[in-house]
C-alpha positions in Angstrom: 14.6 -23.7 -18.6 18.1 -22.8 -17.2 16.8 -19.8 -15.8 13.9 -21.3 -13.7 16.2 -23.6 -12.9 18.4 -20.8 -11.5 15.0 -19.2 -9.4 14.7 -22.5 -7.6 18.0 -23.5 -6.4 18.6 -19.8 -5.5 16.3 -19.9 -2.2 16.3 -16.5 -2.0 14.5 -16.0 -5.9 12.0 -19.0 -4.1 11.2 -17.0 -1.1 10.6 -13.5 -3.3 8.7 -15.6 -5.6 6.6 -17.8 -3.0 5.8 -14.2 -1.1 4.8 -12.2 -4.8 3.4 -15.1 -5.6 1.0 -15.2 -2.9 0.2 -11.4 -3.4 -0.2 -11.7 -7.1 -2.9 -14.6 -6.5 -4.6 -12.8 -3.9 -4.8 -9.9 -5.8 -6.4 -11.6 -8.9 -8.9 -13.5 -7.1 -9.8 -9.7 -5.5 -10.3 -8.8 -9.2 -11.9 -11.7 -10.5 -14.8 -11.4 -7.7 -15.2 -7.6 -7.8 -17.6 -8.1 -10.7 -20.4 -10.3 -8.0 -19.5 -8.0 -5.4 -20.2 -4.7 -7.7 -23.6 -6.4 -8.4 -24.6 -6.4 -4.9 -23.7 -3.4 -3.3 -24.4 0.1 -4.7 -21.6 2.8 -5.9 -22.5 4.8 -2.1 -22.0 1.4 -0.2 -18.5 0.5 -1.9 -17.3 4.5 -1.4 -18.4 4.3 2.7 -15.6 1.2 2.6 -13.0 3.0 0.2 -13.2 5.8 3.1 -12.8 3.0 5.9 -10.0 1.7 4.1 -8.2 4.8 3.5 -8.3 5.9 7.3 -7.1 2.2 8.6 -4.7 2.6 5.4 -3.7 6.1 7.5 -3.3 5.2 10.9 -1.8 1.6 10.7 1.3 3.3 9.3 2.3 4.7 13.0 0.0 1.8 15.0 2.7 0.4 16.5 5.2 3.4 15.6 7.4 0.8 13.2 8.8 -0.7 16.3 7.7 -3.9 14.4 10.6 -3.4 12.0 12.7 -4.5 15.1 11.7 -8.0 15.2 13.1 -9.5 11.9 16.2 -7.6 12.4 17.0 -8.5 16.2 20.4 -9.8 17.5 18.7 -13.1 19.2 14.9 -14.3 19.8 15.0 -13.0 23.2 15.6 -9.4 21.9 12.9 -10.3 19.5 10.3 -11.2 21.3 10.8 -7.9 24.0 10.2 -5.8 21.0 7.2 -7.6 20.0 5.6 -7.5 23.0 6.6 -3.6 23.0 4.9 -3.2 19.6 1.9 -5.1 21.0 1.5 -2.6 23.8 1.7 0.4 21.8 -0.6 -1.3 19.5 -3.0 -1.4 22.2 -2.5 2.1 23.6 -2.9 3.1 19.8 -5.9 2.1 19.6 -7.4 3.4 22.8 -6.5 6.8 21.6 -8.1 6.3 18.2 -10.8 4.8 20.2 -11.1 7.9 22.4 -10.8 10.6 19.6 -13.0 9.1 17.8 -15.9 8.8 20.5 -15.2 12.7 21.0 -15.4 13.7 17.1 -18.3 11.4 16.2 -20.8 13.5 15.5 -18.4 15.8 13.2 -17.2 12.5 11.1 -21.0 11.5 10.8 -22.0 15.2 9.6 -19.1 16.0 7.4 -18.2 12.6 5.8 -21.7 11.0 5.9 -19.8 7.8 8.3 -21.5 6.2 10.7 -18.9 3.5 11.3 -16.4 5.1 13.3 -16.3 2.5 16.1 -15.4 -0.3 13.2 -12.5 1.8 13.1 -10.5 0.5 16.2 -11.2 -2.9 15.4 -9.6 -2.5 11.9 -6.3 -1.4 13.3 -6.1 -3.8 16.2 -6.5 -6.5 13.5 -4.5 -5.1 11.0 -1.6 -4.3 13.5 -1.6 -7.1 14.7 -0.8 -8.9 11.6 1.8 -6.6 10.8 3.5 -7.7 13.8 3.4 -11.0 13.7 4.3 -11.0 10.2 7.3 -8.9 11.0 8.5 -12.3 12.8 7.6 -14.8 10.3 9.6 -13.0 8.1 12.4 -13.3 11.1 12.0 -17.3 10.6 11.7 -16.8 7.0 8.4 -18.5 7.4 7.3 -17.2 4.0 4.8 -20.1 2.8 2.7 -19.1 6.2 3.0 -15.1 4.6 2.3 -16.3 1.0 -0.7 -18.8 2.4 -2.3 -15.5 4.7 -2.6 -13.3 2.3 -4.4 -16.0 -0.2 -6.5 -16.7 3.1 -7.2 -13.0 3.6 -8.7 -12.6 0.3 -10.8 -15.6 0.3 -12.2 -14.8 3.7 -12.6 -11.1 3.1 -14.4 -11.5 -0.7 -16.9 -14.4 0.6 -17.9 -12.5 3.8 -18.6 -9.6 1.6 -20.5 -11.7 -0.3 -22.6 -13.5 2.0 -23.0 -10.0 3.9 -24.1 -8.5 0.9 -26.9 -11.0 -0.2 -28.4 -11.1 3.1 -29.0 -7.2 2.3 -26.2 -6.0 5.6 -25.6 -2.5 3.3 -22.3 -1.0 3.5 -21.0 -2.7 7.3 -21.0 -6.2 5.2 -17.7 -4.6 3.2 -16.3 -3.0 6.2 -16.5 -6.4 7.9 -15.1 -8.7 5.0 -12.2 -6.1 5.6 -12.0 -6.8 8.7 -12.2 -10.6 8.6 -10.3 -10.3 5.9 -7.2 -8.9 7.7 -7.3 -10.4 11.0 -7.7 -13.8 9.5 -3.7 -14.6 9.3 -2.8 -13.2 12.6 -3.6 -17.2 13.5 -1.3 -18.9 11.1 2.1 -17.0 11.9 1.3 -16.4 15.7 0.2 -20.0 16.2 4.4 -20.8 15.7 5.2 -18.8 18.7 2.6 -18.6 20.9 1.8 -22.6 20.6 5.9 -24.0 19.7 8.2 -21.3 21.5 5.7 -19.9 24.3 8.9 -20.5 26.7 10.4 -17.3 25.0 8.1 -15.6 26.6 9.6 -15.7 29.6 12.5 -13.6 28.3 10.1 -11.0 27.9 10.7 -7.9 31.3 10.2 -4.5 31.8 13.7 -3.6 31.6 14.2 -5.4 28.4 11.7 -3.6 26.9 12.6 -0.4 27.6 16.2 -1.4 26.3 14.1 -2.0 22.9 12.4 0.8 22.9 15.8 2.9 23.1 17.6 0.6 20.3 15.2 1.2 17.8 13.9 4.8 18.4 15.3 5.5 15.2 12.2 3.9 13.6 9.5 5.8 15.2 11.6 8.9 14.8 12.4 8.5 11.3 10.2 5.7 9.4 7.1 6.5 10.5 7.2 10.3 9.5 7.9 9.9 6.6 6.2 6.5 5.6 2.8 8.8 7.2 4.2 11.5 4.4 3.9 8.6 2.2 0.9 7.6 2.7 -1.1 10.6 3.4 -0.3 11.9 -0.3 -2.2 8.4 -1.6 -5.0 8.4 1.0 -5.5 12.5 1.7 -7.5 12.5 -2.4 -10.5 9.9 -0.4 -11.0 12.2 2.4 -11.3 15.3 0.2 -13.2 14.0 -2.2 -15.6 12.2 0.1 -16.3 15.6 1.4 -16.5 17.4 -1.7 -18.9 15.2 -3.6 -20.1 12.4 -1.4 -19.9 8.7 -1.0 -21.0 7.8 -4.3 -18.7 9.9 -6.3 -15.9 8.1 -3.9 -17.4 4.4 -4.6 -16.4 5.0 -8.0 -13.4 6.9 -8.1 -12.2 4.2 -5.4 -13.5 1.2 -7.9 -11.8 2.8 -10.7 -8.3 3.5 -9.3 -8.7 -0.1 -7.4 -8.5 -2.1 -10.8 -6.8 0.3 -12.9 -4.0 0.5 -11.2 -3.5 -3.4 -9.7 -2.2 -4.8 -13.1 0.6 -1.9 -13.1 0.9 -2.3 -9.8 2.3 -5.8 -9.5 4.0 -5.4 -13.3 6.0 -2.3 -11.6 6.5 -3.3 -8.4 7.9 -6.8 -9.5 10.3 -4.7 -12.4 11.0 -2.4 -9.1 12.3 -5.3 -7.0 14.1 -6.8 -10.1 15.8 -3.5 -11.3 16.6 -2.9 -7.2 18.6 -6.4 -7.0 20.4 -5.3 -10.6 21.1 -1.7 -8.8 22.2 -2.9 -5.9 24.9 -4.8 -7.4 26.2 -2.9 -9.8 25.1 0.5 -8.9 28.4 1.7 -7.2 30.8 -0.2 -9.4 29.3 0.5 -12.7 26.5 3.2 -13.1 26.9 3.7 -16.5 25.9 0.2 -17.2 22.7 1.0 -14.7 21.8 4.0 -16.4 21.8 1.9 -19.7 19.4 -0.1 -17.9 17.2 2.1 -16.3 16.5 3.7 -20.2 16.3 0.5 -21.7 13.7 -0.3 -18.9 11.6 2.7 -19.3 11.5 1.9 -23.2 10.3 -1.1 -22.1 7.5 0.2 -19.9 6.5 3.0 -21.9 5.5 0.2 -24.7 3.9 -2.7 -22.2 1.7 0.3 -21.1 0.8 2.0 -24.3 -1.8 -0.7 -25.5 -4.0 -1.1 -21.7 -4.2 3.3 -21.2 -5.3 3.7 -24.8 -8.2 0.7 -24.4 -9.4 2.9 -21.1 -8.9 5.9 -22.4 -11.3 5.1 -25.2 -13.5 2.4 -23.6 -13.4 3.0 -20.1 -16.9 3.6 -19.0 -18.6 0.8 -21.6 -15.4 -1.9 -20.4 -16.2 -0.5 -16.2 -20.4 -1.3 -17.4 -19.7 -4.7 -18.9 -17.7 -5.9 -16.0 -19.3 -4.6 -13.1 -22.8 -3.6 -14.4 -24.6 -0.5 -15.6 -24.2 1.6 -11.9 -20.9 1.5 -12.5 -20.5 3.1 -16.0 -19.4 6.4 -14.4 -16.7 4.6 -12.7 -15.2 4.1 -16.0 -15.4 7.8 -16.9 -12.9 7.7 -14.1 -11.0 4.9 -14.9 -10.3 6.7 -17.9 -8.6 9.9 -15.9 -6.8 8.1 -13.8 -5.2 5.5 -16.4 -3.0 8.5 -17.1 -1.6 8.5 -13.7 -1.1 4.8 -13.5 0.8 4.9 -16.7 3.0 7.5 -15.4 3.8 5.5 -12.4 4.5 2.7 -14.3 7.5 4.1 -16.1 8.7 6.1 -14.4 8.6 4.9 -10.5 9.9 1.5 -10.9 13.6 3.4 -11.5 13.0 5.5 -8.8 14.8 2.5 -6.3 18.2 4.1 -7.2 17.4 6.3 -4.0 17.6 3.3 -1.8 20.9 2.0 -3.4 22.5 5.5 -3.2 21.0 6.1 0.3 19.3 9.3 -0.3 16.8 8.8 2.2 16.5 12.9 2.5 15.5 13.3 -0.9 13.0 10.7 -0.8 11.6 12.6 2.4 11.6 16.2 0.7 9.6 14.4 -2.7 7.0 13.0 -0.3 6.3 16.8 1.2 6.4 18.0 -2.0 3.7 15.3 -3.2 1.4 16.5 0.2 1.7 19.6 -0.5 0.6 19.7 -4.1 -2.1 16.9 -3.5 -3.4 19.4 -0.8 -3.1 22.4 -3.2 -5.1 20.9 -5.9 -7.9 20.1 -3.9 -7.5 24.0 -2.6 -7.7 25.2 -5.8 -11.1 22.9 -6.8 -12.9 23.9 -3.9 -12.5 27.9 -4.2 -13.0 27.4 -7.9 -16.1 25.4 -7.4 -14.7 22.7 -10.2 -17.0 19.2 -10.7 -15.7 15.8 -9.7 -13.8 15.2 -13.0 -11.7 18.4 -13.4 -11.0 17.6 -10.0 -9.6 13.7 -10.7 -8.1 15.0 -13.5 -6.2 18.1 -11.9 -5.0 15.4 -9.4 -4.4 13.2 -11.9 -1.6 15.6 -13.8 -0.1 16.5 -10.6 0.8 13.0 -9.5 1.8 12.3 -12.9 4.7 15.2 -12.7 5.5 14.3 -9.5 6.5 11.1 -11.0 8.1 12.1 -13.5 10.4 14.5 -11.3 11.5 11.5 -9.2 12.6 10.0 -12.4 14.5 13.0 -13.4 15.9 13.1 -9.8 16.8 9.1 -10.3 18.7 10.2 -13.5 20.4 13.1 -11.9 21.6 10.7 -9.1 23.1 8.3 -11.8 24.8 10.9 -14.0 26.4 12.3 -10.6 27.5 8.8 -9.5 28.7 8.1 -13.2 30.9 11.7 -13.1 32.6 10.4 -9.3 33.5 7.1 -10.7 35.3 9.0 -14.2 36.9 11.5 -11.4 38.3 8.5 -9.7 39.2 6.3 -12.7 
């Protein structure tokens, strides 16, 4: 009791836990509806919206260039709001490029990805962008119940639009919609503050102050959004090789099987991350022997928590995949069953892996993420000019992902041991 106690009059423990919270419910009612979505569409409908998802998961990254990360972090509200209408307008000149591009390379997408929805595409981004944004200054008012509320919003709106598109037969544009529905339906909630309650800041809002913001913050389109695109492009560059390797159905299942596998671990490592982070960035510097006791004890810890779940996937898989989500989806077991290897992997060993924020070794971080792209791109080199099937492929990707986590681990450790040896020099 003490320590719930100790979460709620800490309001910095309620806001992480309001914001998780949200996310955490989101995410289950996402899994708990999957099984009536997986009944309606087919395994080739759910991979043409895995694809969508994995280009606006692509291009959001630099949609506004991260000048959005200037809003929470702005001297005054009249800064603020310059930057925020300078993310807007990139946003918009964003996505009259994509727009653009995308009417000129229609035909290739349609012929070499079997897509037909490139001009959902734009939409996507504006909608998603924009959310970003405007999320970027609720979390500037600390307006986290409006953040936790969205996302719980997002999911209800996105999973019964799916639905309802579904049963009245609209194919594979019913999921790209309830995505899109989905994440445009909280730009409402934390605009409505500003544009309804402090529309007189606008007013503050000039060329020249926006060009001033643009200059103050270059630093994140010149840095962040490299390497977050680095980021990124090693998770999403597997969907857009396999979907031309083996088709939209192959994708409908690989994306179904890494989808659930991995959520569970997901929100179990990224909520041990953020804990391990707080614990590291208190006592990293003054005691890192005491963190690298921790971060052992912690991946003991993991290693167990995740032994039972991989060993029930890796023998039941396909049957658990077939109960849950019907018979067309037994294959996407078979899958589930590769990449529960890889999950596991970045459940140990990722959540230590914060060490390189507390020690601010940013340019390590960026040289792991080329080393990630180029690996990722290397293993779908070698299964094309080898010819390999689908599953040698998952699997092939599957180890390498699994030693690139595990050499960020060893790189975490390394960083301890080094910081433990300055503080002995010292003492």
């Amino acid at each position: 009791m003490t320590f719930f106690n100790n979460i709620l009059k800490n309001s910095f423990a309620k806001s992480v836990l309001l914001v998780t919270g949200g996310t955490a419910f989101a995410q289950l009612l996402n899994i708990v509806l999957s099984p009536i979505i997986t009944r309606i569409y087919l395994p080739e409908e759910y991979g043409v919206v895995t694809l969508y998802t994995s280009i606006l998961g692509f291009l959001t990254i630099i949609s506004s260039l991260k000048y959005e990360h200037g809003i929470a972090i702005a001297e005054s509200d009249k800064k603020a709001i310059n930057v925020l209408v300078l993310s807007i307008i990139i946003l918009f000149i964003f996505v009259g490029i994509v727009t653009l591009i995308l009417v000129l390379t229609e035909r290739l997408i349609r012929r070499e990805f079997n897509f037909e929805y490139s001009y959902l595409i734009p939409i996507g981004i504006f909608a998603t962008g924009l959310y970003k944004i405007f999320m970027q200054w609720s979390f500037r008012k600390k307006s986290f119940k409006s953040i936790s509320k969205t996302k719980v919003t997002q999911s209800i709106f996105s999973n019964t639009t799916k639905i309802g598109l579904g049963l009245l037969n609209f194919g594979p544009i019913g999921l790209i919609l309830g995505n899109i529905v989905g994440g445009s339906s909280g730009v409402r909630t934390l605009s409505l503050p500003l544009t309804k309650y402090n529309r007189e800041l606008f007013r503050e809002v000039n060329k020249k102050r926006i060009m001033w913001s643009a200059k103050r913050y270059i630093k994140f389109p010149v840095f962040l959004a490299p390497s977050q695109l680095l980021n990124a492009a090693g998770v999403q560059l597997p969907i857009f090789f396999l979907t031309f390797m083996y088709g939209n159905q192959l994708v409908g299942f690989y994306g179904l099987a890494y989808t659930i596998v991995s959520l569970p671990m997901f929100l179990i490592g990224n909520s041990v991350g953020d804990v391990f982070y707080g614990e590291a960035a208190s006592i990293g510097k003054s005691n890192p022997k005491k963190l690298m006791n921790l971060s052992r004890k912690l991946f003991r810890k993991l290693s167990f928590l995740g032994t039972f779940p991989l060993v029930i996937l890796v023998l039941f898989g396909p049957e658990l995949f077939s109960i849950a989500f019907g018979p067309n989806w037994y294959e996407a077991g078979a899958y589930a069953r590769i990449l529960s290897v890889l999950v596991y992997a970045r459940l140990i060993f990722m959540p230590i892996s914060r060490v390189f924020e507390v020690y601010e070794k940013q340019k390590e971080v960026l040289v792991l993420d080329c080393i990630r792209v180029v690996l990722v791109l290397i293993v779908f080199v070698i299964s094309m000019e080898m010819s390999l099937d689908s599953y040698w492929t998952v699997a092939l990707y599957s180890i390498v992902m699994s030693l690139i986590y595990f050499l960020t681990f060893a790189f975490a450790q390394k960083i301890i041991r080094d910081e433990i040896k300055k503080t002995n020099h010292i003492l």
